[in-house]
N, C-alpha and C positions, 0 to 999 in steps of 0.2 A: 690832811696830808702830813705825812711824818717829815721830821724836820733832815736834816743832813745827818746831822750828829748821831740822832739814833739809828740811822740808816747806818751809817758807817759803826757804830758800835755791833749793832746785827749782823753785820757783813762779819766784824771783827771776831763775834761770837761762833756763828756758822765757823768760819775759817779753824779755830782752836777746836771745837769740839770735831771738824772731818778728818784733823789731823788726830783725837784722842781713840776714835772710831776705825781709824786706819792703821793705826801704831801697832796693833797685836798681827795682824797679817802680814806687814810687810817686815817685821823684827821675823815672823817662821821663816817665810820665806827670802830672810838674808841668811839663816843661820843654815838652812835647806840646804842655799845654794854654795853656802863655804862649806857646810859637813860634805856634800855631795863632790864640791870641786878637790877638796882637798882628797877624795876618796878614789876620785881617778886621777887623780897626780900620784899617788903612792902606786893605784895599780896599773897603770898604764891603759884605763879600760877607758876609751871615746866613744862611748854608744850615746847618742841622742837623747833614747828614749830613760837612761838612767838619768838624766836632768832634770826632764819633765814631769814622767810619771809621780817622784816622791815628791820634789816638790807641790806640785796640785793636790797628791792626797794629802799635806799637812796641812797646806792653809784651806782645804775644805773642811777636816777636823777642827780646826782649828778657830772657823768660823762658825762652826756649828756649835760651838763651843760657847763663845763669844758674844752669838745673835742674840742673848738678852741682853748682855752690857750695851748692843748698838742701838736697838730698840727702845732697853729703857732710857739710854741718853738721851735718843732725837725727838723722843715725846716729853719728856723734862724741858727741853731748848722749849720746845714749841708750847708747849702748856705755859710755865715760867715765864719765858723771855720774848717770843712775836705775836702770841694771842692777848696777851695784857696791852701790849704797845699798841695794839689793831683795835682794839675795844675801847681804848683809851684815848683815840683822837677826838 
């Protein structure tokens, strides 16, 4: 049985890398939604679908992009850091 402490360091672990994993998608899609917002504030233009459509194609690019930086992370975590702990009790 793992003790608290490493449980809670792996918790703490997980938590920093979902956020290192998530940080490139949600930084497009802030920048999406001010380039976009600001772009119907100057033109007067309130279509819906000028929101959504750009936004979704960048952080699709953007993750396609990316999928090895997430991938190679979450098996690094897991190789490194919960398989040693679990083989090690």
């Amino acid at each position: 049985m793992l003790g608290e402490s490493v449980i809670f360091d792996l918790l703490r672990q997980a938590l920093w890398i979902s956020v290192q994993i998530s940080a490139p998608l949600l930084a497009v899609a802030l920048v999406a939604g001010v380039v976009i917002g600001l772009f119907q504030a100057l033109t007067s233009v309130q279509e819906m679908t000028l929101t959504f459509v750009p936004k979704v194609a960048a952080m699709l690019a953007v993750f396609w992009v990316s999928m090895s930086f997430m991938t190679s992370t979450l098996v690094s975590f897991f190789v490194n850091g919960v398989l040693p702990r679990i083989a090690g009790q």
